[in-house]
N, C-alpha and C positions, 0 to 999 in steps of 0.2 A: 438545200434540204437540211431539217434539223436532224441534227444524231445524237440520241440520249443512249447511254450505258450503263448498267449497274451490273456490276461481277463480286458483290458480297456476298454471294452465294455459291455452290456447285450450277445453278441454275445460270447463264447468264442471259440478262436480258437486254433485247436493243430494239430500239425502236428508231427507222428512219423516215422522216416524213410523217405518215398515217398509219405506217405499217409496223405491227409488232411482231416480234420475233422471242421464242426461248427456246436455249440451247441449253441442253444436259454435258456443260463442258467439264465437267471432272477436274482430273488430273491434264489436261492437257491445252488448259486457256493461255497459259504461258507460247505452248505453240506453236497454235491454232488459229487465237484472236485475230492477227489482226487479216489472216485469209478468211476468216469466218464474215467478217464484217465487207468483204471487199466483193465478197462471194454475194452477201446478200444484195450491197448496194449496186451489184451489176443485173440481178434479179428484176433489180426499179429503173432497167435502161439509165443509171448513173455510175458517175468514179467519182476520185477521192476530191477530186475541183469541184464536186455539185456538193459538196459540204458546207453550210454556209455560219452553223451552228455546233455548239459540241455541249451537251449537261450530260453532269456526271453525277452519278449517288455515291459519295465518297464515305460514307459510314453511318453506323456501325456494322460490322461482319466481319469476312473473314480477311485474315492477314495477309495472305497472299491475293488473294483476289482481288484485293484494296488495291494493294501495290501494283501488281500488274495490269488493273485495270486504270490506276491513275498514271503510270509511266505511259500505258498509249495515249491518252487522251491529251495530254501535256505536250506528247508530241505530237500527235496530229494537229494539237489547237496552235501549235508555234511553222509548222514546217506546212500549213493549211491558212495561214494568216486569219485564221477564224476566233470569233470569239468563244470563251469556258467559261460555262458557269454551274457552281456545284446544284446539290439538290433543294435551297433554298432559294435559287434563281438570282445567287448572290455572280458576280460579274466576276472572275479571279484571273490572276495573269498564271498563276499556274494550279493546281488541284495538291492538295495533301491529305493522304487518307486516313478519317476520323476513325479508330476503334474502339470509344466505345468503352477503355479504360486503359488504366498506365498499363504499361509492357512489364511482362513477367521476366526477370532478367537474371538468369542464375550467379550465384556469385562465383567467382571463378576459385576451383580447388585448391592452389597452390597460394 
């Protein structure tokens, strides 16, 4: 079963197989993800072995949502021995999350 994610949004969305899913995950994708997703895929009478695929929409958006949706993914696609590939159906051994522009980075006061 393919499982695509993208969480550059408050919105996240997943789709496993044929089946789409969105989630108004807020503040609490950090969590929630990855019961949210384990939740659905028992929905599809499958677990986390009927995963045979993993795409990710790695950017642009939000900062956090990047992050935490590429640290699941990176681990499910290494601890699932399944293949990752970002949102250009590029093949990657691990996902890094595109924002879209350099990091705003205060300089430090002292």
């Amino acid at each position: 079963m393919k499982l695509n994610l993208n969480t550059s949004s408050s919105t996240t969305i997943l789709e496993l197989g044929d089946n789409h899913y969105e989630w108004d995950s807020g503040r609490n994708l950090a969590r929630d993800l990855l019961g949210y997703i384990h939740d659905k895929l028992q929905e599809n009478n499958a677990d986390w072995q009927d995963i045979t695929e993993i795409h990710f929409f790695s950017g642009p958006g939000s900062f956090t949502g990047l992050r935490i949706g590429a640290c699941v993914v990176n681990t499910l696609a290494d601890q699932l021995q399944v293949p990752l590939y970002n949102q250009r159906g590029e093949k990657m051994d691990i996902i890094l999350p595109e924002y879209g522009r350099e990091a705003n980075i205060s300089k430090p006061k002292k």
